[in-house]
Structure formats: structure tokens, C-alpha cells
Z-matrix of the N, CA and C atoms (Angstrom, degrees):
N
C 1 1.452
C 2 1.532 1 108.95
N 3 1.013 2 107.88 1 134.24
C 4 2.157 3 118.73 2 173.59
C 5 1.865 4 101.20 3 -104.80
N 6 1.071 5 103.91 4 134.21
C 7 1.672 6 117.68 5 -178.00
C 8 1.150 7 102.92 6 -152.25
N 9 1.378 8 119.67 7 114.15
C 10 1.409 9 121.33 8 169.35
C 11 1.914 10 107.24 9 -145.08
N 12 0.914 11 102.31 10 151.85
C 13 1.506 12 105.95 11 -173.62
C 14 1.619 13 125.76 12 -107.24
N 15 1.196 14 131.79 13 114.92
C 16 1.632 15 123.47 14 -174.73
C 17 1.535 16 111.57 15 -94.96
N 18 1.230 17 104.58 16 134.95
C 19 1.476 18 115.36 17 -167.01
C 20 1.509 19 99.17 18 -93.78
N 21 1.906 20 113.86 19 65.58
C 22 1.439 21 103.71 20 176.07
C 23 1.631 22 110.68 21 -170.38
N 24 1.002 23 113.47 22 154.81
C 25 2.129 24 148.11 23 -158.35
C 26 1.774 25 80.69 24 -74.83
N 27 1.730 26 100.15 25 91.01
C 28 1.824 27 89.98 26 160.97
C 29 1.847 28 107.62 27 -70.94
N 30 1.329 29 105.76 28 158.91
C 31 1.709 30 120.43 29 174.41
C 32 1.324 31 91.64 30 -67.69
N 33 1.672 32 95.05 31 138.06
C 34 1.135 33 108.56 32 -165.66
C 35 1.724 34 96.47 33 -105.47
N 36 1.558 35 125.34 34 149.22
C 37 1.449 36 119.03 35 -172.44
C 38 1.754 37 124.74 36 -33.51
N 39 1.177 38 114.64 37 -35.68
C 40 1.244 39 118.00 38 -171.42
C 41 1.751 40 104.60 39 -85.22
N 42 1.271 41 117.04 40 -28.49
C 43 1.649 42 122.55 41 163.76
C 44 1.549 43 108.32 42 -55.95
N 45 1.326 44 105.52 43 -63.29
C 46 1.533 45 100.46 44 177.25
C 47 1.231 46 122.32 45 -41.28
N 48 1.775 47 114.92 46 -54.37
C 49 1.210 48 111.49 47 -157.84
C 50 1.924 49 87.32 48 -74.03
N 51 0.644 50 134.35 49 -15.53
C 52 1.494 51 112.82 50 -160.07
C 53 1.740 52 98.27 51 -86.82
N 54 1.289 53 100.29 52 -20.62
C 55 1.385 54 108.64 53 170.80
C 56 1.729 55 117.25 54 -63.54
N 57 1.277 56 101.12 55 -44.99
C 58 1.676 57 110.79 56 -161.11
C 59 1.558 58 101.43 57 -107.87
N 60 1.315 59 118.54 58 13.27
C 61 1.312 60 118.07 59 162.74
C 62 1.391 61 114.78 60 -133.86
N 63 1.154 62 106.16 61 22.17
C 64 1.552 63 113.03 62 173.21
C 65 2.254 64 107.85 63 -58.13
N 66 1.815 65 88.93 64 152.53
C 67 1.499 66 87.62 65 -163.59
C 68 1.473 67 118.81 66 -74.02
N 69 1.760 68 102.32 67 -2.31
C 70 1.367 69 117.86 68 -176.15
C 71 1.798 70 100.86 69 -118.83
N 72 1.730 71 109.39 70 89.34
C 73 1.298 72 120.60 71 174.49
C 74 1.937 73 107.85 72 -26.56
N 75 1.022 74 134.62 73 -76.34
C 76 1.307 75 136.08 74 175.66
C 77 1.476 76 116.21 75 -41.27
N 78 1.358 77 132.77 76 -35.83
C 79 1.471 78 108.98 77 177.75
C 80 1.018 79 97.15 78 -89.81
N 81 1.009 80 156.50 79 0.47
C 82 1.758 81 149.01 80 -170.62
C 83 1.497 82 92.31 81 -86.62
N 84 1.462 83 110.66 82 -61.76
C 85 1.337 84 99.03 83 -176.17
C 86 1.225 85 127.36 84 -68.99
N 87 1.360 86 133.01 85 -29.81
C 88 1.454 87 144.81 86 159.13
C 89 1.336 88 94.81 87 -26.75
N 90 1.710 89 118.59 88 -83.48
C 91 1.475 90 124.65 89 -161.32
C 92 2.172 91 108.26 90 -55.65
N 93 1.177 92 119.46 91 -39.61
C 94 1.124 93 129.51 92 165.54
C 95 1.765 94 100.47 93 -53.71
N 96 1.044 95 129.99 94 -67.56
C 97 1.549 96 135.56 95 -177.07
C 98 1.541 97 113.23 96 -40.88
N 99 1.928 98 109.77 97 -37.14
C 100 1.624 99 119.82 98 -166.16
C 101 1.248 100 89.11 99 -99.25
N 102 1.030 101 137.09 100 -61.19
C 103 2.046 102 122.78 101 164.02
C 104 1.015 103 114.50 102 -21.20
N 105 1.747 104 123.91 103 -66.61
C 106 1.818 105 116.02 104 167.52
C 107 1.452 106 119.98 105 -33.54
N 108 1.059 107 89.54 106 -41.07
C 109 1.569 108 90.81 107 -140.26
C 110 1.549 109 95.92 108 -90.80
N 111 1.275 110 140.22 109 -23.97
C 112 1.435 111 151.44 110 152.57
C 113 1.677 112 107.04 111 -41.77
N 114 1.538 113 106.47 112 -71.90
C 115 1.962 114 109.88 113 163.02
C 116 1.640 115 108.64 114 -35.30
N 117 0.905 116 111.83 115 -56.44
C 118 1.513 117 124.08 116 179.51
C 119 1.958 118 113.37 117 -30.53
N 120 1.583 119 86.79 118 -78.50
C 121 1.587 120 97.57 119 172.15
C 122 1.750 121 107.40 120 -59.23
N 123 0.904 122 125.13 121 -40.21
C 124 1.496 123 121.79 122 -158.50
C 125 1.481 124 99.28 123 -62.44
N 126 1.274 125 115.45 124 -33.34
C 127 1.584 126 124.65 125 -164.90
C 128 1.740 127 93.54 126 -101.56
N 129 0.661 128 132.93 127 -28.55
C 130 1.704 129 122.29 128 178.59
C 131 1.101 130 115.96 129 -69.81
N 132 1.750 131 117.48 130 -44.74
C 133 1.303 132 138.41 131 169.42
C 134 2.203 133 111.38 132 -42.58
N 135 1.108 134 99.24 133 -45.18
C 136 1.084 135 94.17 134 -172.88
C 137 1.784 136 114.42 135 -102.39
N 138 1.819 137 113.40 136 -11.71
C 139 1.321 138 116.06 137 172.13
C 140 1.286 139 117.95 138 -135.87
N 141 1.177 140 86.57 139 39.76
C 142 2.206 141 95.93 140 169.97
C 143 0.920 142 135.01 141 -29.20
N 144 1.744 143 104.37 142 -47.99
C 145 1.365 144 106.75 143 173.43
C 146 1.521 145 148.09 144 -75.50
N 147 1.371 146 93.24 145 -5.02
C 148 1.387 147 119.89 146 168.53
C 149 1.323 148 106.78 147 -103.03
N 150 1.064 149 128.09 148 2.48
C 151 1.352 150 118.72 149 -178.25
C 152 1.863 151 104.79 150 -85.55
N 153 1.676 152 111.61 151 151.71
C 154 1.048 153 115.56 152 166.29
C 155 1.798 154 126.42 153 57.28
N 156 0.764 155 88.82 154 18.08
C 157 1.864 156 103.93 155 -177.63
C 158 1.572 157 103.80 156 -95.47
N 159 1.358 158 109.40 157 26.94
C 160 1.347 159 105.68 158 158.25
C 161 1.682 160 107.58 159 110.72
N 162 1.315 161 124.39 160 162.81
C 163 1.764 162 111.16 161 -177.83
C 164 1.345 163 93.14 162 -81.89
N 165 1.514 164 105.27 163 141.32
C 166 1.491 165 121.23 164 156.32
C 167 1.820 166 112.79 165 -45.90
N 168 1.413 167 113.20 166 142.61
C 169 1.207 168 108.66 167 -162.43
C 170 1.649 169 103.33 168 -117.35
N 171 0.941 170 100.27 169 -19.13
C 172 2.161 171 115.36 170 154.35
C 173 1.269 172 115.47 171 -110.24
N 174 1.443 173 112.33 172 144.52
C 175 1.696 174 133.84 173 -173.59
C 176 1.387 175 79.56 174 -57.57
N 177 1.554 176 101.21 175 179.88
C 178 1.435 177 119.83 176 -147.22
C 179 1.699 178 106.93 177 -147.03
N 180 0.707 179 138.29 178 145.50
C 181 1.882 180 129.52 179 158.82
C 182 0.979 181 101.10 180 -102.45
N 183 1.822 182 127.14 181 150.87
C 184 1.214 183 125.42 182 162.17
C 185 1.514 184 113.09 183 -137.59
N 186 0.872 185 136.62 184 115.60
C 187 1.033 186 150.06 185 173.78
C 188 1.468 187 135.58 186 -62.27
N 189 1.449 188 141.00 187 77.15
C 190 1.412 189 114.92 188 -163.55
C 191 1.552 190 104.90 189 -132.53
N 192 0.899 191 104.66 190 165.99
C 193 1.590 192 124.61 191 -148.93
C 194 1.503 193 99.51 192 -140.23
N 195 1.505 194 127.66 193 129.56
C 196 0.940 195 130.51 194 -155.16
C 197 2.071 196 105.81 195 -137.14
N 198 1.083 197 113.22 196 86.77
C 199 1.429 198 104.36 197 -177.23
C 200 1.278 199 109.79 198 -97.28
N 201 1.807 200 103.78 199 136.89
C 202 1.654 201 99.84 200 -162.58
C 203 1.851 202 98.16 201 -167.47
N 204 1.205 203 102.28 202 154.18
C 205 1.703 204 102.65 203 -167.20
C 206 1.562 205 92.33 204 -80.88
N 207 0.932 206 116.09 205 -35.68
C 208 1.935 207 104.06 206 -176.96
C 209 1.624 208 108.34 207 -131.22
N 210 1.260 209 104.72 208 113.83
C 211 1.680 210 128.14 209 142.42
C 212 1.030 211 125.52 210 -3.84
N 213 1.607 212 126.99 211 121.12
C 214 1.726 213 104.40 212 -176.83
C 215 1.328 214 89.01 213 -139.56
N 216 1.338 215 94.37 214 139.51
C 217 1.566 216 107.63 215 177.92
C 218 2.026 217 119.94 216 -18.04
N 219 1.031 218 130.83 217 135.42
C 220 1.125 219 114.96 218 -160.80
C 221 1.693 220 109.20 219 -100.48
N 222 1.213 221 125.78 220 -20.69
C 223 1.799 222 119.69 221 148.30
C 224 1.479 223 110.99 222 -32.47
N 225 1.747 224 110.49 223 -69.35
C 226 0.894 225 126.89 224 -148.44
C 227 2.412 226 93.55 225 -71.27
N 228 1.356 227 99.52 226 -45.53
C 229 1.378 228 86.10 227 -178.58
C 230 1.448 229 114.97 228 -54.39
N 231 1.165 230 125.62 229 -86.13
C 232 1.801 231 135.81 230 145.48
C 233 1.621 232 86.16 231 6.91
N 234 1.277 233 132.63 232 -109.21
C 235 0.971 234 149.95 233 -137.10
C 236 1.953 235 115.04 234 -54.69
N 237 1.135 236 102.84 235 -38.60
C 238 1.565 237 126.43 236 177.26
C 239 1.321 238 128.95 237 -94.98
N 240 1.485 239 91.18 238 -52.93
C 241 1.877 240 94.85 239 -142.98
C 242 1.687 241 79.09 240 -109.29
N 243 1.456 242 129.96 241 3.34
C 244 1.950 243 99.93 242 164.19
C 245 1.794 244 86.35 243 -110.55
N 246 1.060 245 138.93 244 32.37
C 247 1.273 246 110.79 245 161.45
C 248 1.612 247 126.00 246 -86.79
N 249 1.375 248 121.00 247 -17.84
C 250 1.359 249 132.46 248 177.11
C 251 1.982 250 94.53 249 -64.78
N 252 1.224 251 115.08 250 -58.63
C 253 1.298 252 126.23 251 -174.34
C 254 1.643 253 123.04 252 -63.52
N 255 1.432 254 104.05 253 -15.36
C 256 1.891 255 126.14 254 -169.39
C 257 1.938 256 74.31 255 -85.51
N 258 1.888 257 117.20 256 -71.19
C 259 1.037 258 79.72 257 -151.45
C 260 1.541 259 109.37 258 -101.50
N 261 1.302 260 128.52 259 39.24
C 262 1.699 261 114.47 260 151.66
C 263 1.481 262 106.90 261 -76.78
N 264 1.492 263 124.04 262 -15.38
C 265 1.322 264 118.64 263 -168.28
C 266 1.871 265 100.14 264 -81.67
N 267 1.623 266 115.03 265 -41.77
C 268 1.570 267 117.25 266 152.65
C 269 1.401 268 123.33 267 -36.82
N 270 1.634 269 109.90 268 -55.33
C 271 1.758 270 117.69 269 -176.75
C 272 1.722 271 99.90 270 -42.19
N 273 1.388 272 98.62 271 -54.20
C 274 1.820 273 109.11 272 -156.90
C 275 1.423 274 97.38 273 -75.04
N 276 1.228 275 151.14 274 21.46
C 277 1.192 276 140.48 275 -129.48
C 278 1.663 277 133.88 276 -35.44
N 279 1.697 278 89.17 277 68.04
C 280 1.591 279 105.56 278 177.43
C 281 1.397 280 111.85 279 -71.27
N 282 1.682 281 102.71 280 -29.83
C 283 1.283 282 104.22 281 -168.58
C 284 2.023 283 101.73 282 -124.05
N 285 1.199 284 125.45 283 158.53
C 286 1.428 285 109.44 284 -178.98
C 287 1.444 286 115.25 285 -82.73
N 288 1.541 287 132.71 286 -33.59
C 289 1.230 288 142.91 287 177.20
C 290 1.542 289 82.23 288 -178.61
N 291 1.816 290 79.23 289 150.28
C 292 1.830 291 116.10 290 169.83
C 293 1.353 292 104.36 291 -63.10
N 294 1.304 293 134.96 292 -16.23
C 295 1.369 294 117.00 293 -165.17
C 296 1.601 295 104.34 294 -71.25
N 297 1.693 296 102.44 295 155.47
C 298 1.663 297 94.76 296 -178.29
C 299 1.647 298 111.89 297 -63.15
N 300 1.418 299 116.16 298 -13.41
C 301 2.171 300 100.97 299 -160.48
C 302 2.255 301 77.25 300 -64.47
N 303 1.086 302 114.95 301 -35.05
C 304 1.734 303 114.30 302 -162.35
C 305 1.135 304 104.52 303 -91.10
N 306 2.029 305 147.66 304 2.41
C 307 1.266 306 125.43 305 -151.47
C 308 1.488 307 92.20 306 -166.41
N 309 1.472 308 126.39 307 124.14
C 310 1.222 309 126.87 308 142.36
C 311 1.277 310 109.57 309 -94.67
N 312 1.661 311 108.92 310 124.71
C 313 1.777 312 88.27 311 171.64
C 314 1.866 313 80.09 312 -115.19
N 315 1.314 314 86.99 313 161.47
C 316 1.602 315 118.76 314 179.86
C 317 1.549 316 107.30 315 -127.02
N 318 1.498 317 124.75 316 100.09
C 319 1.407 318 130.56 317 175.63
C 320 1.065 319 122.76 318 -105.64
N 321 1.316 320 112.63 319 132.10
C 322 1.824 321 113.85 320 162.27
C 323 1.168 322 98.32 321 -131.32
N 324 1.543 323 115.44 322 -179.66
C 325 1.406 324 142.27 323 -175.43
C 326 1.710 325 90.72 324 -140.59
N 327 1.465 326 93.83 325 138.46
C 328 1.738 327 100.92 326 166.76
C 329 1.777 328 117.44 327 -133.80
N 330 1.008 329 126.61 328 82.38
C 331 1.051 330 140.38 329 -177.58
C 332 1.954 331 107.82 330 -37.29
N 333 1.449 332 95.36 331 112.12
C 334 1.491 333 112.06 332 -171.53
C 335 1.461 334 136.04 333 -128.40
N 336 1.175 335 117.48 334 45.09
C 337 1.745 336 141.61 335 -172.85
C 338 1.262 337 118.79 336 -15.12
N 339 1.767 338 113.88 337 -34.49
C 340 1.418 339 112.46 338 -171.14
C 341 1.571 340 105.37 339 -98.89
N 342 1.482 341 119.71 340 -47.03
C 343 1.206 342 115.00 341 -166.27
C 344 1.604 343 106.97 342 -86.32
N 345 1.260 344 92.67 343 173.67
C 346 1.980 345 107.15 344 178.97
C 347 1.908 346 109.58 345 -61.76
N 348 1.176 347 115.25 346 159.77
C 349 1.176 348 105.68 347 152.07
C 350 1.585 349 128.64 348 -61.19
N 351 1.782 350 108.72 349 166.21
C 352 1.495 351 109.03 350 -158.55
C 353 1.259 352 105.92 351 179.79
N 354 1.564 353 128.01 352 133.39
C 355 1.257 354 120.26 353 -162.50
C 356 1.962 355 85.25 354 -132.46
N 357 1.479 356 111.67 355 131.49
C 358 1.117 357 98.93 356 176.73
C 359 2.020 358 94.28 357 -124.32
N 360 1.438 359 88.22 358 157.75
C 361 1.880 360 97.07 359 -157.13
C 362 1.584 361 81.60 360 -128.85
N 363 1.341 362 105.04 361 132.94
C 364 1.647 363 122.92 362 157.80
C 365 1.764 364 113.88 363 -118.15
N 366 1.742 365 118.35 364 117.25
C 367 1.224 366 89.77 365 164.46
C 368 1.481 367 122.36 366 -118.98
N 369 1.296 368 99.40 367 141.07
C 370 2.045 369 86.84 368 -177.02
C 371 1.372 370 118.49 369 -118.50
């Protein structure tokens, strides 16, 4: 199992979209590209060694856990705000592809007032 935790505020659906519908096609994606690619390092930094050793050759479960002072619609979380994070976990090839025949993801949100945001990732 790989478990490591990121100490950080995923984009929340309406960030994205303002990102990926920006009126100038190229900075939307730029800023969408430096979001990846930020998840990217944050998670390599702490599981290097599993990183990149080739595509996983069995589907995968993943587990993530989302602590955060406000709730976001849960389509829209699922649906939006783990796709930047589905595929740095592809980039690193922890996981082989997001598609379900290769990926269970398992999501929650845990609503957390005192502490910082925090995304914790299990993979099995």
C-alpha cells in the first residue's frame, strides 16, 4: 500500500472551470497545466520511489480523503475537483489510467473547521 498526504486546497469546480474556460484558450490551459503539474511534484516529493517503475499491470483502489472547512457538492467534487489529482497519479504511474476497467477510486470529503486543508491518498 502507498499513503501519503498533501498539505493543500484542491480547485474547487468553479476554479477549474474558470480556468478551462478562460476566453484566451492558452492561458486556461497553461494555469490548468501548472496546477497538474504542482500535484505532480507534491506527490513525487513524498513517493518517489514508487513513482514511474513502469504502468501498474492490475487495477488499483484508491482511496482519498478530503479534509476541508466547506463541503462541495459531491458530483461536482468526484466529478471535477479529483481529476487534476486522478491524473498526476497516471503521470507518476502509480496508477495505469483513470478509467474504471484500471481504477477504483473511493471518495469522501470530511468537513474540518480547525485544521488546514489536506488531501490524504491510499493506494492498494
Amino acid at each position: 500500500m502507498i499513503r501519503f498526504e498533501l498539505p493543500i486546497k484542491l480547485k474547487t469546480t468553479n476554479e477549474l472551470k474558470r480556468m478551462l474556460c478562460n476566453p484566451k484558450p492558452k492561458v486556461g490551459a497553461a494555469m490548468y497545466a501548472a496546477y497538474r503539474k504542482k500535484l505532480t511534484e507534491m506527490i513525487e516529493k513524498q513517493v518517489g520511489e514508487h513513482c514511474n517503475l513502469g504502468k501498474p499491470r492490475v487495477p488499483r483502489r484508491v482511496r482519498i480523503t478530503y479534509f476541508t472547512k466547506r463541503l462541495q457538492d459531491e458530483g461536482n467534487f468526484r466529478g471535477l475537483c479529483l481529476k487534476p489529482l486522478e491524473d498526476a497519479l497516471v503521470d507518476l504511474q502509480l496508477i495505469r489510467d483513470d478509467s474504471p476497467e484500471w481504477v477504483k477510486i473511493m471518495a469522501e470529503q470530511i468537513r474540518n473547521s480547525r485544521r488546514a486543508y489536506r488531501v490524504v491518498v491510499e493506494i492498494i
